[in-house]
PDB file of N, CA, C and O in Angstrom:
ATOM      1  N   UNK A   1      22.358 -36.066   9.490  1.00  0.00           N
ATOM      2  CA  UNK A   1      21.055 -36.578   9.141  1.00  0.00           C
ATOM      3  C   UNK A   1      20.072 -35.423   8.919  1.00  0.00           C
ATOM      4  O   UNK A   1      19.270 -35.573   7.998  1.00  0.00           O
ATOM      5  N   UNK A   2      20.025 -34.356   9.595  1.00  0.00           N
ATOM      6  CA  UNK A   2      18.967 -33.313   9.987  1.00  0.00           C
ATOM      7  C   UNK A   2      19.956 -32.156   9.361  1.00  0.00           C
ATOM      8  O   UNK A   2      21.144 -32.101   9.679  1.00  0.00           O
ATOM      9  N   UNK A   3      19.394 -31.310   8.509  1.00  0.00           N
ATOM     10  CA  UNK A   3      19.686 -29.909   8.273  1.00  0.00           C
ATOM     11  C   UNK A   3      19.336 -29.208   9.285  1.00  0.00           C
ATOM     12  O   UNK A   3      18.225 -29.017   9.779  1.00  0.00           O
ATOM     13  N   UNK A   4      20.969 -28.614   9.727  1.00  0.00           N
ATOM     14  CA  UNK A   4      19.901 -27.537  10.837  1.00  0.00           C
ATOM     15  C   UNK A   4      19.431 -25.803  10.524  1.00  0.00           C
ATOM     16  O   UNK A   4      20.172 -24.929  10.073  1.00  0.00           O
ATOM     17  N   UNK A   5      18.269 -25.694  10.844  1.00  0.00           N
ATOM     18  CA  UNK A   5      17.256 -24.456  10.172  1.00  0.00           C
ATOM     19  C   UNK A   5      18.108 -23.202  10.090  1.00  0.00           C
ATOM     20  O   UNK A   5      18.279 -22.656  11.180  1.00  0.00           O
ATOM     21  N   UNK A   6      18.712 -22.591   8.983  1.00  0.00           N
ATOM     22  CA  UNK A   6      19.444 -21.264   8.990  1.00  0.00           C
ATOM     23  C   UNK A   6      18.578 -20.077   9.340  1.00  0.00           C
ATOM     24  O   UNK A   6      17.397 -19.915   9.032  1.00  0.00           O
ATOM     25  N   UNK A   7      19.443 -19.192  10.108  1.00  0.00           N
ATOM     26  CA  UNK A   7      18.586 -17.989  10.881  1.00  0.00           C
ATOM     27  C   UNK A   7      18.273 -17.223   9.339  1.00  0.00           C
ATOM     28  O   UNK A   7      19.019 -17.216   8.359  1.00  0.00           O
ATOM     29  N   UNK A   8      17.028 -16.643   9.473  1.00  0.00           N
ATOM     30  CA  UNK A   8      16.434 -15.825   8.460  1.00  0.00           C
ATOM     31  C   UNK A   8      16.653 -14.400   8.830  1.00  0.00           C
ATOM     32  O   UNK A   8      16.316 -13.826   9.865  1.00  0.00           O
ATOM     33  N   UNK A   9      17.199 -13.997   7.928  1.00  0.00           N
ATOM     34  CA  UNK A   9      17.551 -12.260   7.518  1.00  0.00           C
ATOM     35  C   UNK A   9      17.177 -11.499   7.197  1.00  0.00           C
ATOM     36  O   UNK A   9      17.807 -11.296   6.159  1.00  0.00           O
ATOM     37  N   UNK A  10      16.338 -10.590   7.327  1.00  0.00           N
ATOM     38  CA  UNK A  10      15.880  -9.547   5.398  1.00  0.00           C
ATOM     39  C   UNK A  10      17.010  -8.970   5.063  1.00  0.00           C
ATOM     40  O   UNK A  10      17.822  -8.536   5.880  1.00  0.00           O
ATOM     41  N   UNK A  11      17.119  -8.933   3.969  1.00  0.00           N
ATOM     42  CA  UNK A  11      17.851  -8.455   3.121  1.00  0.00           C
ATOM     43  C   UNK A  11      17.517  -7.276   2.262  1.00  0.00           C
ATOM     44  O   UNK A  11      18.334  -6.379   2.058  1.00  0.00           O
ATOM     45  N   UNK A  12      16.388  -7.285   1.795  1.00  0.00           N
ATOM     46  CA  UNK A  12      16.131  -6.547   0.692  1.00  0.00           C
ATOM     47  C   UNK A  12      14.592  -6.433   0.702  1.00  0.00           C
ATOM     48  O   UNK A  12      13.914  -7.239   1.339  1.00  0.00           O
ATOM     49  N   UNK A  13      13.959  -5.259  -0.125  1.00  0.00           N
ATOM     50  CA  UNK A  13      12.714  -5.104  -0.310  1.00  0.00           C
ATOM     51  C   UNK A  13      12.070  -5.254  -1.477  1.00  0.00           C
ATOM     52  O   UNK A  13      12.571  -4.794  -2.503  1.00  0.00           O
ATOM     53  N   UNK A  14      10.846  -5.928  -1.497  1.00  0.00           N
ATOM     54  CA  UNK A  14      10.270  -7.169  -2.874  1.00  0.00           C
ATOM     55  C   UNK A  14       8.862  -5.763  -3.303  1.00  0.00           C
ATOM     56  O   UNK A  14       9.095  -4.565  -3.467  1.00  0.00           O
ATOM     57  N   UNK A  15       8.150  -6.121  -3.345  1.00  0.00           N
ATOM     58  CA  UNK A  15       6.810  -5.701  -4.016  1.00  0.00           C
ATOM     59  C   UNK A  15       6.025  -4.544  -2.960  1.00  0.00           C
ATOM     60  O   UNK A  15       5.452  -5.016  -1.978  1.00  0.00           O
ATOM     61  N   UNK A  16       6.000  -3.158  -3.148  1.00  0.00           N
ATOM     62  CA  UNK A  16       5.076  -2.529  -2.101  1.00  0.00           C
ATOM     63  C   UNK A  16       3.530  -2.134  -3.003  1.00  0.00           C
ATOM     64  O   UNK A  16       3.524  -1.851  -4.201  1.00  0.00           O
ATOM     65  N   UNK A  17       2.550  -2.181  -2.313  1.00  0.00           N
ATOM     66  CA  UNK A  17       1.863  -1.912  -2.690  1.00  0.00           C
ATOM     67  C   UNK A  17       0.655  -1.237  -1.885  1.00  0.00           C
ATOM     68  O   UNK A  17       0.059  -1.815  -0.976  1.00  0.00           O
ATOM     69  N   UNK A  18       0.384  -0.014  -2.307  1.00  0.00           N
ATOM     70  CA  UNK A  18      -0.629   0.974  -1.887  1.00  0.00           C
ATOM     71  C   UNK A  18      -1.864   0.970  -2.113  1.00  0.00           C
ATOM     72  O   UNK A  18      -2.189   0.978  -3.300  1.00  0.00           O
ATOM     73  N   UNK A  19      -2.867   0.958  -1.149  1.00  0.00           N
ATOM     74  CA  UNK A  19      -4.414   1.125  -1.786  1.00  0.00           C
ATOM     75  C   UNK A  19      -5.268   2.268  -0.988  1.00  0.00           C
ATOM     76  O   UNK A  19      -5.345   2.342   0.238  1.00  0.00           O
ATOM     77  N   UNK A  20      -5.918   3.181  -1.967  1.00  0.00           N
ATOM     78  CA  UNK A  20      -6.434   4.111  -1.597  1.00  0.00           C
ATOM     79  C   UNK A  20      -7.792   4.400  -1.571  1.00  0.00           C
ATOM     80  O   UNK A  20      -8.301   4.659  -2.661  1.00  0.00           O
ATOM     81  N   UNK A  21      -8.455   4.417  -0.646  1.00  0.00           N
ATOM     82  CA  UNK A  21      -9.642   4.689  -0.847  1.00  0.00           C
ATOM     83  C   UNK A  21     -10.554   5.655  -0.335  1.00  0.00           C
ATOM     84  O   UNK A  21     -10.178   6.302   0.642  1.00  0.00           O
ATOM     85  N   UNK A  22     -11.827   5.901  -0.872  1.00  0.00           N
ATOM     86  CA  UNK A  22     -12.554   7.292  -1.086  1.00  0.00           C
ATOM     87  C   UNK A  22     -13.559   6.947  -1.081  1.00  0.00           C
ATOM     88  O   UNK A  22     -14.366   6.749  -1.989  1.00  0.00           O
ATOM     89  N   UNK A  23     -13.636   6.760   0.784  1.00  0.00           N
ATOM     90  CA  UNK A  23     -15.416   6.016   0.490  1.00  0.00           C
ATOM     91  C   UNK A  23     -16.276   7.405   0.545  1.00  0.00           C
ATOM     92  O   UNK A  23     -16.026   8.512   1.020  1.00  0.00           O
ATOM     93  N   UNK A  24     -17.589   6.770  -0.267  1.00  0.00           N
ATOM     94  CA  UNK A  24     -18.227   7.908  -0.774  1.00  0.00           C
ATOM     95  C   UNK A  24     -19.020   8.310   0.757  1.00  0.00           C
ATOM     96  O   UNK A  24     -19.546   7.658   1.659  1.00  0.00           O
ATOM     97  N   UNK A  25     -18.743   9.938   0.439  1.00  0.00           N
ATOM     98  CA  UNK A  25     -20.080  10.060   1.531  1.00  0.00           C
ATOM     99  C   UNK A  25     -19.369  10.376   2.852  1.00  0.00           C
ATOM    100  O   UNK A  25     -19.908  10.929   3.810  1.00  0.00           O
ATOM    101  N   UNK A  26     -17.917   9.901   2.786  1.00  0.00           N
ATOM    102  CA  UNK A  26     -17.541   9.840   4.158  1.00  0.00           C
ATOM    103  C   UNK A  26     -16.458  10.289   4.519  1.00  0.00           C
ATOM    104  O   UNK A  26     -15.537   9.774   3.884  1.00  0.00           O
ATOM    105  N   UNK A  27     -15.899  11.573   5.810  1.00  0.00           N
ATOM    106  CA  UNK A  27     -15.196  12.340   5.709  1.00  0.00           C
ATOM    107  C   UNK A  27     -13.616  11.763   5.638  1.00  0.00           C
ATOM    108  O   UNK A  27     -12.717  12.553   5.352  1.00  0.00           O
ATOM    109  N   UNK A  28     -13.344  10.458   5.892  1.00  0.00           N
ATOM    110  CA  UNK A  28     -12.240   9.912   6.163  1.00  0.00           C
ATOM    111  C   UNK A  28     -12.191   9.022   5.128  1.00  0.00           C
ATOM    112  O   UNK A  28     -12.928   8.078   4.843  1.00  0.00           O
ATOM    113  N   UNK A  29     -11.224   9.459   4.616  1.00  0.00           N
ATOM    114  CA  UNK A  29     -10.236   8.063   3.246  1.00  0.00           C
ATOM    115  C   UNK A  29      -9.319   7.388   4.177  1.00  0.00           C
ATOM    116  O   UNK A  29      -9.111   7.550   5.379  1.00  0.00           O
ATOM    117  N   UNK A  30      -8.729   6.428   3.127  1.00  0.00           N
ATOM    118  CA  UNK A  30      -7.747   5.235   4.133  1.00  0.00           C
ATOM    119  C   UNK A  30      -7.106   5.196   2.352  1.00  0.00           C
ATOM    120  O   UNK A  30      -7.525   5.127   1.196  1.00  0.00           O
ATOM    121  N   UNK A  31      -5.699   5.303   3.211  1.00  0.00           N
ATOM    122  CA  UNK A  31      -4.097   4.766   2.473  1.00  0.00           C
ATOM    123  C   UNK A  31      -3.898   3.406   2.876  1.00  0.00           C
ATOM    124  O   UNK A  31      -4.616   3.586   3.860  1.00  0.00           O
ATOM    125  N   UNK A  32      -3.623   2.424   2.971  1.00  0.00           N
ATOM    126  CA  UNK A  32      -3.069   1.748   3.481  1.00  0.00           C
ATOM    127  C   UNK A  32      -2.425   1.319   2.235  1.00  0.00           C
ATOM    128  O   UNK A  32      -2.893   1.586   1.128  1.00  0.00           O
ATOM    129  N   UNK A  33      -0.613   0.194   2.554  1.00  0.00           N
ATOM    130  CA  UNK A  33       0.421  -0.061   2.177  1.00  0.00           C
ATOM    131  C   UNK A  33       0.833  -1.601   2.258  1.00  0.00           C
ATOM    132  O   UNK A  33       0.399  -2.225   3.227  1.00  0.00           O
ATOM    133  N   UNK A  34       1.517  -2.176   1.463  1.00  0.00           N
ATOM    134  CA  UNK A  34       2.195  -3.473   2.134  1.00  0.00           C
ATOM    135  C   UNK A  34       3.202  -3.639   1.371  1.00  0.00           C
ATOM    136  O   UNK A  34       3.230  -3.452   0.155  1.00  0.00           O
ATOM    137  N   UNK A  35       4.094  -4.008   2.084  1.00  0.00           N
ATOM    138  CA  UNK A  35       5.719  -4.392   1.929  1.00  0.00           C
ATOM    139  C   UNK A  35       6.309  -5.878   1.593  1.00  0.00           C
ATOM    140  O   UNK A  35       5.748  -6.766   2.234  1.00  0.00           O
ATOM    141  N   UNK A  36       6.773  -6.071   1.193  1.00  0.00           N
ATOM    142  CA  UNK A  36       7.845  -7.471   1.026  1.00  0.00           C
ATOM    143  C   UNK A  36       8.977  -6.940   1.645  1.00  0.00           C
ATOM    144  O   UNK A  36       9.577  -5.891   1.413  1.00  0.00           O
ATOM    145  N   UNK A  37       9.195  -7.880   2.524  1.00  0.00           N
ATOM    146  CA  UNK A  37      10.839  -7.738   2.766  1.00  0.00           C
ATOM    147  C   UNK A  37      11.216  -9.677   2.621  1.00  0.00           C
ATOM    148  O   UNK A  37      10.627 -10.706   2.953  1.00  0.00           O
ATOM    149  N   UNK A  38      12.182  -9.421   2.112  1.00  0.00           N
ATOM    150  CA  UNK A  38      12.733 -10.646   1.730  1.00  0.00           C
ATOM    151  C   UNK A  38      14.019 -10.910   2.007  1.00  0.00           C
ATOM    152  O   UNK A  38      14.782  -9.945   2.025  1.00  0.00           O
ATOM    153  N   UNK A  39      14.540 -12.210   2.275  1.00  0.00           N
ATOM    154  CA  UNK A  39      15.503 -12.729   2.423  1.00  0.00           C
ATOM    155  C   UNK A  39      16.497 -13.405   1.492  1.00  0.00           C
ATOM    156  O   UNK A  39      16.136 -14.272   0.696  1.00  0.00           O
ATOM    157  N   UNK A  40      17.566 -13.056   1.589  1.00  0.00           N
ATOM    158  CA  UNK A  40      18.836 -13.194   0.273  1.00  0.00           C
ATOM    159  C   UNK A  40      18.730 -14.054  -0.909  1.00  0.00           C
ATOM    160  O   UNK A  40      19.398 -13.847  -1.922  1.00  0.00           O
ATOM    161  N   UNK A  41      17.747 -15.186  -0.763  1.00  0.00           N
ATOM    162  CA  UNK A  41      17.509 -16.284  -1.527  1.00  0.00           C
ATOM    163  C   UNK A  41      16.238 -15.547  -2.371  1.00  0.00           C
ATOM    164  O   UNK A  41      15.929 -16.146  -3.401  1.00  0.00           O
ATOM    165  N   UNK A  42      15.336 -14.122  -2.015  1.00  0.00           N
ATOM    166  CA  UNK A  42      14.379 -13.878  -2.805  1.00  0.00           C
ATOM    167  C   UNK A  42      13.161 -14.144  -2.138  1.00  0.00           C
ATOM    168  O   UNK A  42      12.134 -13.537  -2.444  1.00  0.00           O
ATOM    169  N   UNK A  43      13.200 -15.186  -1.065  1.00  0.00           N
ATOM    170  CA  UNK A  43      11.691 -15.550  -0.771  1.00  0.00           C
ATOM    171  C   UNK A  43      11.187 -14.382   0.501  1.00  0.00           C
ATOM    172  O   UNK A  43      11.991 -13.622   1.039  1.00  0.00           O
ATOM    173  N   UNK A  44      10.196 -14.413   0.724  1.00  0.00           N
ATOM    174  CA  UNK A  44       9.424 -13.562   1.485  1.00  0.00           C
ATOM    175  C   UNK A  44       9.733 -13.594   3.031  1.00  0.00           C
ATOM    176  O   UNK A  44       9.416 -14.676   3.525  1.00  0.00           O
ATOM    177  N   UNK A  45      10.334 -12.582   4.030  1.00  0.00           N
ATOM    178  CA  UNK A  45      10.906 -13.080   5.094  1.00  0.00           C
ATOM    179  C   UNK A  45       9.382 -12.882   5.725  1.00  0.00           C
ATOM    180  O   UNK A  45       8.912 -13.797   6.402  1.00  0.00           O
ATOM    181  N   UNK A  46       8.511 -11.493   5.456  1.00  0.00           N
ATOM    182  CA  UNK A  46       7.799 -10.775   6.243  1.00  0.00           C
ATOM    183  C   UNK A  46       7.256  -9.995   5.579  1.00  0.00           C
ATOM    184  O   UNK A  46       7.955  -9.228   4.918  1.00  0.00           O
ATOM    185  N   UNK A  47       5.840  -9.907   5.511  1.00  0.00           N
ATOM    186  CA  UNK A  47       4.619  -8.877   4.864  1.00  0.00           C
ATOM    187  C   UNK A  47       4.637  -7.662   5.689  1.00  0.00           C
ATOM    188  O   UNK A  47       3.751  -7.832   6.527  1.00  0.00           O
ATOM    189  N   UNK A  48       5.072  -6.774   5.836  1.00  0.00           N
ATOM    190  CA  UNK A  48       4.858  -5.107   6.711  1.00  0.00           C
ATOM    191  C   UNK A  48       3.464  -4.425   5.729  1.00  0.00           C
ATOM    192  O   UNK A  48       3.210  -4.288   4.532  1.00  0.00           O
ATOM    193  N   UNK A  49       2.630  -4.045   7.365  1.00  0.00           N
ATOM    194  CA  UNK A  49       1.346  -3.630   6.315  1.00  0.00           C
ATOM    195  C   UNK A  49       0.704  -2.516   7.386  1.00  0.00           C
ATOM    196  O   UNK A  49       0.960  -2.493   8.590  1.00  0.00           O
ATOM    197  N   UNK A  50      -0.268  -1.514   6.616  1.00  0.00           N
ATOM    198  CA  UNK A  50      -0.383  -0.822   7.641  1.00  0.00           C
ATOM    199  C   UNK A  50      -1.184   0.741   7.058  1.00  0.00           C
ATOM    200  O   UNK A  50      -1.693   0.810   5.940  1.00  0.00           O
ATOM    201  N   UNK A  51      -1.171   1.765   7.918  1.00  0.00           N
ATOM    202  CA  UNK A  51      -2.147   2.585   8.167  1.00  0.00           C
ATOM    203  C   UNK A  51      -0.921   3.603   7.286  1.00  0.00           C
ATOM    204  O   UNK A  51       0.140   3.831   7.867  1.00  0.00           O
ATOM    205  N   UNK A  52      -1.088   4.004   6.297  1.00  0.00           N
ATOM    206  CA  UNK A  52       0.397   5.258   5.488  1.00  0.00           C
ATOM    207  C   UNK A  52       0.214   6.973   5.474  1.00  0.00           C
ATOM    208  O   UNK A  52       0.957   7.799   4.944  1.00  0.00           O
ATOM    209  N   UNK A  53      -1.057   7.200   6.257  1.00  0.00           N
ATOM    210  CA  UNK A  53      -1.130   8.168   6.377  1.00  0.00           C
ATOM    211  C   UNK A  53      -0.557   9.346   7.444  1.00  0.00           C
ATOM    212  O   UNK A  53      -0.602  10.566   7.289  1.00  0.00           O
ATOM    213  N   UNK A  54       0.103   8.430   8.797  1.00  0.00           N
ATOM    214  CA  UNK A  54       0.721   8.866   9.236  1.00  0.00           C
ATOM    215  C   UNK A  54       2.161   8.934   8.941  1.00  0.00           C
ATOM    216  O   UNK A  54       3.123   9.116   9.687  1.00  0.00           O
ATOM    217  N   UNK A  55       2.089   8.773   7.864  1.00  0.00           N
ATOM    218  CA  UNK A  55       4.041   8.739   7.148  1.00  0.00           C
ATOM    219  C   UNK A  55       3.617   9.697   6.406  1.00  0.00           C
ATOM    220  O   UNK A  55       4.615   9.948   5.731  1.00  0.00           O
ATOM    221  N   UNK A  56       2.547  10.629   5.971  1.00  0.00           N
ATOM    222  CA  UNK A  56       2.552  11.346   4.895  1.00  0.00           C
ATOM    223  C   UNK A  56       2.619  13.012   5.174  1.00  0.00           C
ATOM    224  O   UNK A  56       2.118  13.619   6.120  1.00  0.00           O
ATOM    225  N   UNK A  57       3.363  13.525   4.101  1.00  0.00           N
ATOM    226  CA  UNK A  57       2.663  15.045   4.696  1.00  0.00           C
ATOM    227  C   UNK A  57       1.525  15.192   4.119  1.00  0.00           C
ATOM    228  O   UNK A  57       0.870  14.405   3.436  1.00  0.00           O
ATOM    229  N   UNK A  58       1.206  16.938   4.645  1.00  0.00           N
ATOM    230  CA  UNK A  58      -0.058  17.123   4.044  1.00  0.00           C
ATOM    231  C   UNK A  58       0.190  17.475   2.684  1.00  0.00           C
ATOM    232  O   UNK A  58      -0.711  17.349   1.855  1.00  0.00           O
ATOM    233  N   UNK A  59       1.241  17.872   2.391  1.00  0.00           N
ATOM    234  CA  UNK A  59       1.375  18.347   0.320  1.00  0.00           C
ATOM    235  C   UNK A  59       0.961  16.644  -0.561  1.00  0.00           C
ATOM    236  O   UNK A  59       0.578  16.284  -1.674  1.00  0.00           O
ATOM    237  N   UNK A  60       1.325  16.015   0.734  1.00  0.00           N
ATOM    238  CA  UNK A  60       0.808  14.115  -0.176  1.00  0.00           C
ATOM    239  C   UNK A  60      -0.333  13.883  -0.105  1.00  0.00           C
ATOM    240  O   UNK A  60      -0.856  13.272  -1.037  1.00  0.00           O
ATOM    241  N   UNK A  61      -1.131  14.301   1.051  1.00  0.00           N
ATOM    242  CA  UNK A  61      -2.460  14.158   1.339  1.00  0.00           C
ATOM    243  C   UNK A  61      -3.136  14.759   0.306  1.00  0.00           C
ATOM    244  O   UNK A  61      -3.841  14.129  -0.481  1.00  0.00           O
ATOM    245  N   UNK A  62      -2.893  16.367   0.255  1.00  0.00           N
ATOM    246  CA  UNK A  62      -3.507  17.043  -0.684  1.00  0.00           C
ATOM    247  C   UNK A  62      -3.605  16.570  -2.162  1.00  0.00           C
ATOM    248  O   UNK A  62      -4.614  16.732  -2.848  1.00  0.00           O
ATOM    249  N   UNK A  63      -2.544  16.012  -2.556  1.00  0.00           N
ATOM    250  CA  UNK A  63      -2.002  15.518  -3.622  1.00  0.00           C
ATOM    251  C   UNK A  63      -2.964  14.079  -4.316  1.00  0.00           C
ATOM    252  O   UNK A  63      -3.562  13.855  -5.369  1.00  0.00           O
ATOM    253  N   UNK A  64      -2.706  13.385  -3.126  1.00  0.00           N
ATOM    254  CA  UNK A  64      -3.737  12.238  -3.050  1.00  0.00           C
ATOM    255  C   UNK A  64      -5.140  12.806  -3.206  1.00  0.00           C
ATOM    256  O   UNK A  64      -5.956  12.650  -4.114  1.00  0.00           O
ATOM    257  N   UNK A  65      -5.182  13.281  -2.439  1.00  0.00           N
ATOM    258  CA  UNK A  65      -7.483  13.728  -2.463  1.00  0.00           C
ATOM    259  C   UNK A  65      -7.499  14.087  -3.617  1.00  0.00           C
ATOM    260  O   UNK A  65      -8.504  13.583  -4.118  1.00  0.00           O
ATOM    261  N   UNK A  66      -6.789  14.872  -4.593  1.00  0.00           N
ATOM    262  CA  UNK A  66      -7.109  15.940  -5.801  1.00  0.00           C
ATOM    263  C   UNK A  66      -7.185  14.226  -6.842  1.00  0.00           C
ATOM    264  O   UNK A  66      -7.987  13.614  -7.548  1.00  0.00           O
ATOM    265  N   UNK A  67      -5.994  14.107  -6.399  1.00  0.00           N
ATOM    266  CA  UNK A  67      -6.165  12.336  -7.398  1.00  0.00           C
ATOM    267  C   UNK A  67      -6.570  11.262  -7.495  1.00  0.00           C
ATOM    268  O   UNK A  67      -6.303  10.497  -8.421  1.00  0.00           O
ATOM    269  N   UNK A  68      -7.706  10.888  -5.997  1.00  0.00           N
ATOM    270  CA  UNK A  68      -8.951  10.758  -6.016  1.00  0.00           C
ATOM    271  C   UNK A  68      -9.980  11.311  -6.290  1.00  0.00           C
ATOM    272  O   UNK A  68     -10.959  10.620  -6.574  1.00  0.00           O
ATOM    273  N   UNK A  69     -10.049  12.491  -6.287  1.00  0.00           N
ATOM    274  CA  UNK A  69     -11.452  12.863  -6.904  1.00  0.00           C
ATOM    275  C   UNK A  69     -11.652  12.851  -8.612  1.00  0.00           C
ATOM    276  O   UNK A  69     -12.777  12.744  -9.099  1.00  0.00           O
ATOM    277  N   UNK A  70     -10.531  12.963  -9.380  1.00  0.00           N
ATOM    278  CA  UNK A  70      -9.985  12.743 -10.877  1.00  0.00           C
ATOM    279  C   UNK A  70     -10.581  11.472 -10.436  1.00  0.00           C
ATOM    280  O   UNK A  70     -11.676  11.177 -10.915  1.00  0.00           O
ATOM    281  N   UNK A  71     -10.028  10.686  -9.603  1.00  0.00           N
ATOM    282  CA  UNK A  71     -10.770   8.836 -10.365  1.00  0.00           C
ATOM    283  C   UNK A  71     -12.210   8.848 -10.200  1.00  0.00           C
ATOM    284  O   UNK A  71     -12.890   8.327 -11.084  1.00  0.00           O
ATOM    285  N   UNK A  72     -13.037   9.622  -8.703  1.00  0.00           N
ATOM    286  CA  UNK A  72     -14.235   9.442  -8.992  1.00  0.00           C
ATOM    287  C   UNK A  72     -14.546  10.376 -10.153  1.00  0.00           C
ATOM    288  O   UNK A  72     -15.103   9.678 -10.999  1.00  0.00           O
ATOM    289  N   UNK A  73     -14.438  11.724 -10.622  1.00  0.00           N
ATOM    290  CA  UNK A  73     -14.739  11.895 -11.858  1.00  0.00           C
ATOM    291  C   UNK A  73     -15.085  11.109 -13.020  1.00  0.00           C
ATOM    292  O   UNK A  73     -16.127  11.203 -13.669  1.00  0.00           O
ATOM    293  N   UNK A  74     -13.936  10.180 -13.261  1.00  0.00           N
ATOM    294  CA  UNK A  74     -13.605   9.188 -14.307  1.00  0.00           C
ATOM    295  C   UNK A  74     -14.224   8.674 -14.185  1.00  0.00           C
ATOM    296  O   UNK A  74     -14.776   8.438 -15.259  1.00  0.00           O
ATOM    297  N   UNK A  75     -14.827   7.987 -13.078  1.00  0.00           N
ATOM    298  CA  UNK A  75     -16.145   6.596 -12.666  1.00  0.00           C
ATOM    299  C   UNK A  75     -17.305   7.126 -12.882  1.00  0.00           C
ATOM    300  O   UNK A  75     -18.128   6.352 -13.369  1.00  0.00           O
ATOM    301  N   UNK A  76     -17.580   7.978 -12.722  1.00  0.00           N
ATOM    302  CA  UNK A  76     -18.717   8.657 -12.812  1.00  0.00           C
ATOM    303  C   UNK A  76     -19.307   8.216 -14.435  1.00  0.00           C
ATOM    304  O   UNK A  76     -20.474   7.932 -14.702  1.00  0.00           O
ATOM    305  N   UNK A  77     -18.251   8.250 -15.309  1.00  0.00           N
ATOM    306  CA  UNK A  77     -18.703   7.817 -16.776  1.00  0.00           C
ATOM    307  C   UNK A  77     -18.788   6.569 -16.785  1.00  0.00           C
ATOM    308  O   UNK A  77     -18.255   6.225 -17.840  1.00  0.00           O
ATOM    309  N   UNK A  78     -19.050   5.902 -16.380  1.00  0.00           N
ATOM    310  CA  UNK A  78     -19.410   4.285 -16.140  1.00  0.00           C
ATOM    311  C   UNK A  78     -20.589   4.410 -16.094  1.00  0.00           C
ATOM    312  O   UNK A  78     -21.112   3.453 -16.666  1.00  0.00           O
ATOM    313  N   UNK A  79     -21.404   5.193 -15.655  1.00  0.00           N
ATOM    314  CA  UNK A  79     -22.687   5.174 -15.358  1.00  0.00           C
ATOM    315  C   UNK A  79     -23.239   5.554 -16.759  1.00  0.00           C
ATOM    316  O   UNK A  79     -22.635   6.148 -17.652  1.00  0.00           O
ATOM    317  N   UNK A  80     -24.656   5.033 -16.766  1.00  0.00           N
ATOM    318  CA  UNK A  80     -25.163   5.428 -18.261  1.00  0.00           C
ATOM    319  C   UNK A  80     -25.939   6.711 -18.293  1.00  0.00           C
ATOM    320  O   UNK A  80     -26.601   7.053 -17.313  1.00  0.00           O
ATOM    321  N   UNK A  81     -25.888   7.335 -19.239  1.00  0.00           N
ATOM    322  CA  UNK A  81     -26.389   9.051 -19.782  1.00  0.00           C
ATOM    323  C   UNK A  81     -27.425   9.059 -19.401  1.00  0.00           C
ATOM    324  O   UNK A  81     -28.133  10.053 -19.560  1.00  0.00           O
TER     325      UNK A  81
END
């Protein structure tokens, strides 16, 4: 009568996605990350999310700041002459 509930697995990893930011003015940026991990059928077992700067070295850090400041550069022309 009753399906009984199959144990859930991850299997595999779905969509990560990074966001970086450069608040103005202020000595500390924030990486943060989020993960899909998913289960064999594709659907979403578990969102992993979190602080990525302690996974980074500093050649990434450095790497990162230089390629934030290129985007505020770039923004900067948004503004009118």
């Amino acid at each position: 009568m009753f399906e009984p509930e199959q144990p859930k697995t991850p299997s595999a990893i779905g969509d990560i996605a990074v966001v970086i930011t450069d608040h103005d003015g202020m000595e500390t940026d924030e990486v943060n990350y989020e993960v899909q991990i998913l289960q064999a059928d594709g659907s979403i077992f578990k969102v992993a999310s979190g602080d990525l700067v302690p996974h980074l070295t500093s050649q990434q850090i450095n790497g990162l700041q230089t390629f934030m400041a290129g985007m505020r550069a770039l923004a900067q022309g948004l503004l009118p002459r």
